[in-house]
MDAnalysis code that builds the backbone (N, CA, C; Angstrom):
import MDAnalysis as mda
import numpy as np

u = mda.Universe.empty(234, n_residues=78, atom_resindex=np.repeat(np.arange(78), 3), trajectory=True)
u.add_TopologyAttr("name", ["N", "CA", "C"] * 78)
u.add_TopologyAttr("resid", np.arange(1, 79))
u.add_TopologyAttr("resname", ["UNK", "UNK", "UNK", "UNK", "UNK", "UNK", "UNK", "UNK", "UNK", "UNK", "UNK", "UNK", "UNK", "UNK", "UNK", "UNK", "UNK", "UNK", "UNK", "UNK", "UNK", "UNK", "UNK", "UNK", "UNK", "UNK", "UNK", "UNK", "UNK", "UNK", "UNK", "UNK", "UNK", "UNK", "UNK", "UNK", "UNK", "UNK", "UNK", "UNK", "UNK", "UNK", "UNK", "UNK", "UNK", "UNK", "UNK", "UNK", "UNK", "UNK", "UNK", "UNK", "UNK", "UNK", "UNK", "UNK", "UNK", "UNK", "UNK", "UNK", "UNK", "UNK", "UNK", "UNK", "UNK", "UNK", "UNK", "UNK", "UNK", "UNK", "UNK", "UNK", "UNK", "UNK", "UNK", "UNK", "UNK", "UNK"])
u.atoms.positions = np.array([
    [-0.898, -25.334, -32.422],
    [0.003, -24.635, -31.534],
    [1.280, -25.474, -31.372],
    [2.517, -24.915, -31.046],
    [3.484, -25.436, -30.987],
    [4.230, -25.907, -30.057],
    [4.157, -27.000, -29.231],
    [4.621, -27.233, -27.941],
    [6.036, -26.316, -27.695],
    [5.911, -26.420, -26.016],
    [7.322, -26.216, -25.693],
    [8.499, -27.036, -25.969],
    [8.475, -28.134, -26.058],
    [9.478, -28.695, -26.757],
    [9.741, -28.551, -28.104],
    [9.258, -28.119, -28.780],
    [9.352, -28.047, -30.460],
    [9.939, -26.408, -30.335],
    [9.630, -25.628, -29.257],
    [9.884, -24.287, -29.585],
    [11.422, -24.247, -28.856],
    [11.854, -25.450, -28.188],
    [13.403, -25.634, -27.313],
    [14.124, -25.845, -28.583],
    [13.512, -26.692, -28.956],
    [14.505, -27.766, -30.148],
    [15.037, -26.706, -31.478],
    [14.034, -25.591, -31.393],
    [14.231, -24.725, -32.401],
    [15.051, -23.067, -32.051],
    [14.828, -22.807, -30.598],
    [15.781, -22.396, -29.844],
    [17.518, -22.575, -30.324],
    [17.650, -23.999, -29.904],
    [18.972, -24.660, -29.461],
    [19.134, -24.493, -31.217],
    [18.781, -24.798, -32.237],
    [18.957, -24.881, -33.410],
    [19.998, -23.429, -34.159],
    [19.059, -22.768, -33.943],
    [19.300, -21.052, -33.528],
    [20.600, -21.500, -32.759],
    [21.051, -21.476, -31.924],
    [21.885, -21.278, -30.909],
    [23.241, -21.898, -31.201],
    [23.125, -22.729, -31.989],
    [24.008, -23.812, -32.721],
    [24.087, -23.566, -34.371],
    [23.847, -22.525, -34.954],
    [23.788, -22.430, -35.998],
    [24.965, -20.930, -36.561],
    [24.298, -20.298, -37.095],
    [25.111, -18.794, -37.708],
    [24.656, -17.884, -37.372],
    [23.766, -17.604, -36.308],
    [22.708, -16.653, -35.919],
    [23.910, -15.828, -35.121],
    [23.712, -14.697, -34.451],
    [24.262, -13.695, -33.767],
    [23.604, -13.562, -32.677],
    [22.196, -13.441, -32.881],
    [21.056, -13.160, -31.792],
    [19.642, -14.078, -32.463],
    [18.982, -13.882, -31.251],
    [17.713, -14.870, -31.640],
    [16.662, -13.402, -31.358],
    [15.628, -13.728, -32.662],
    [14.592, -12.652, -32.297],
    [13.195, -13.669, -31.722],
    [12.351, -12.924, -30.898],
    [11.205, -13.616, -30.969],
    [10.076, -12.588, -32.070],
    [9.680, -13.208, -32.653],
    [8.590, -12.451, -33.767],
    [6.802, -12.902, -33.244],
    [6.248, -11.856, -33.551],
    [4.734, -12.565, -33.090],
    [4.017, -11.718, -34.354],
    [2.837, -12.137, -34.335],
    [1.913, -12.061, -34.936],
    [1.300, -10.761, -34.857],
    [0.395, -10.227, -35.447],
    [-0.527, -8.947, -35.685],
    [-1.222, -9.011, -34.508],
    [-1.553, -10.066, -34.187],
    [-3.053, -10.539, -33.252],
    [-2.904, -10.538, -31.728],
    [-1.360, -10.800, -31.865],
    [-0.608, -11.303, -30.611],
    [-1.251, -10.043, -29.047],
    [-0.949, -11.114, -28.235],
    [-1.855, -10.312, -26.672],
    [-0.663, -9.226, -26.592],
    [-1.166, -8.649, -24.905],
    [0.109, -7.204, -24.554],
    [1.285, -8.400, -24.133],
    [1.201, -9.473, -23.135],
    [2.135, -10.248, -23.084],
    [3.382, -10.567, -24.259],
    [2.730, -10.988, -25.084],
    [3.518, -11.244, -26.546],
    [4.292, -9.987, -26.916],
    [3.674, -8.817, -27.255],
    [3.704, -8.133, -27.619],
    [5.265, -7.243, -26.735],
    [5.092, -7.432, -25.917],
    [6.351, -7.482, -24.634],
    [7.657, -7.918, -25.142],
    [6.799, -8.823, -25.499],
    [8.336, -9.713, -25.362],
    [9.312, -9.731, -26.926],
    [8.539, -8.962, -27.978],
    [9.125, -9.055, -29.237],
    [10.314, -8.301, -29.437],
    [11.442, -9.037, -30.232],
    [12.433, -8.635, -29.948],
    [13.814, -8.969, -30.363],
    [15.166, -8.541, -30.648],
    [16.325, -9.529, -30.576],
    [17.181, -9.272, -29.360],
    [17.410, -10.889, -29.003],
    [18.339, -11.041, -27.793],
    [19.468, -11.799, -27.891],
    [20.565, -11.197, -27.078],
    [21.831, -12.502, -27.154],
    [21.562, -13.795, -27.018],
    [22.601, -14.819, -27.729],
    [21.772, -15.613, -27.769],
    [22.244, -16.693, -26.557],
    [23.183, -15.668, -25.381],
    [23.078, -16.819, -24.447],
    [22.480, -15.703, -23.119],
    [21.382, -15.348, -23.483],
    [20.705, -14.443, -22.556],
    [19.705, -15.159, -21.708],
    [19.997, -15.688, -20.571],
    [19.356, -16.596, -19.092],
    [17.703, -15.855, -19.583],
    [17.293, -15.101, -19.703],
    [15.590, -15.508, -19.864],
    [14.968, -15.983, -20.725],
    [15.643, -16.543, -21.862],
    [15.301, -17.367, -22.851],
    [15.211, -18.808, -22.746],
    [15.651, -19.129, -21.929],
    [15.344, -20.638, -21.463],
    [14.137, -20.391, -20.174],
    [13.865, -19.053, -19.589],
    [12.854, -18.717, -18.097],
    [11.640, -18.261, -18.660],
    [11.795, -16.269, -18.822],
    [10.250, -15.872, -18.695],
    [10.280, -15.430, -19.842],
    [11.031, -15.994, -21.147],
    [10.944, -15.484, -22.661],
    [11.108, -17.081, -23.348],
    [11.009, -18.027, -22.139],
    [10.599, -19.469, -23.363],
    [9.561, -19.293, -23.884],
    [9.232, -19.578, -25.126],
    [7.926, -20.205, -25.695],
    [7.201, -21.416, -25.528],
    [5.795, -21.592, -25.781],
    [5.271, -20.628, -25.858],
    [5.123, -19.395, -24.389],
    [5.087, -18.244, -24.324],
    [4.968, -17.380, -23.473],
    [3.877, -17.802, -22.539],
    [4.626, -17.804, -21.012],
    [3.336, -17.675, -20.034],
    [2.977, -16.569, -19.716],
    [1.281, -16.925, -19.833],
    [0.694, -15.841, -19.292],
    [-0.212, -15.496, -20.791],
    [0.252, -15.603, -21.717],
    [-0.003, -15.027, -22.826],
    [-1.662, -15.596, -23.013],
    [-2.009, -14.272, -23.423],
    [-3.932, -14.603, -23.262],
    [-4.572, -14.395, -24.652],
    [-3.539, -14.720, -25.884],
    [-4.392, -15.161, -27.254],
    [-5.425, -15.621, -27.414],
    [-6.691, -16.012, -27.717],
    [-7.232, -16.706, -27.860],
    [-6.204, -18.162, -28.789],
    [-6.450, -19.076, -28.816],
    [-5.531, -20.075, -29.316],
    [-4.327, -20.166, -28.790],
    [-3.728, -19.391, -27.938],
    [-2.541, -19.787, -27.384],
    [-1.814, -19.137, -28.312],
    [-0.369, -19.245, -27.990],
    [0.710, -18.498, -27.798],
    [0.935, -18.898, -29.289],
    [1.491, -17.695, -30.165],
    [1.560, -18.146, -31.579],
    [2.838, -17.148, -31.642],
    [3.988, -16.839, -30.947],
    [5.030, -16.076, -31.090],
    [6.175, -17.401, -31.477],
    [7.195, -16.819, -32.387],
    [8.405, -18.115, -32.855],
    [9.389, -17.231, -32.437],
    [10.532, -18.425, -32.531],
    [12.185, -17.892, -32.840],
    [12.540, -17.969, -33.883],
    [13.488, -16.443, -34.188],
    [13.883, -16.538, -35.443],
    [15.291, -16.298, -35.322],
    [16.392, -16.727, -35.924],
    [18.214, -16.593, -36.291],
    [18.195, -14.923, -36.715],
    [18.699, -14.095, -36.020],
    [19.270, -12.724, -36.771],
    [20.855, -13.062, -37.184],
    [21.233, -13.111, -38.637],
    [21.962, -13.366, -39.340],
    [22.709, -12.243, -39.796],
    [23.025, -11.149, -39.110],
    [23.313, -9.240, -39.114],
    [24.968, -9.668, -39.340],
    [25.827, -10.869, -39.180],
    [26.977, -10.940, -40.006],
    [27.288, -11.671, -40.983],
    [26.118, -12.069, -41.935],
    [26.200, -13.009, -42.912],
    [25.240, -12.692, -44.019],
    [25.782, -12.615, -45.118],
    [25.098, -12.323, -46.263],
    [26.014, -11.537, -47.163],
    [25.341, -10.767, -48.176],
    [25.724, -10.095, -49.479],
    [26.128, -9.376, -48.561],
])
């Protein structure tokens, strides 16, 4: 599982990079919590550092919270 600090550091990465928006992506398996929260958001949108940090509280996976951040890159490419 991926601490909260590893999921900040990769946040801010995103945030500092070429991204437009940050998505959170989860898994097949993922709880209703997770499942909530999947999505793309601005990427200076105040609940992303609150009740959309990773890993998600509340989230009742077995194994814990297995949702990431991903860069939406919607002005860059071919």
């Amino acid at each position: 599982m991926v601490s909260q600090a590893e999921h900040q550091a990769s946040l801010e990465k995103i945030r500092n990079g070429l991204a437009t928006k940050v998505r959170i992506l989860i898994p097949a398996d993922a709880c209703p919590r997770c499942k909530a929260a999947e999505g793309a958001y601005a990427l200076d949108d105040p609940r992303l550092d609150n009740e959309l940090a990773l890993p998600l509280e509340g989230c009742s996976r077995p194994g814990g919270c297995t949702a990431f951040y991903a860069p939406v890159l919607d002005r860059f490419g071919p």
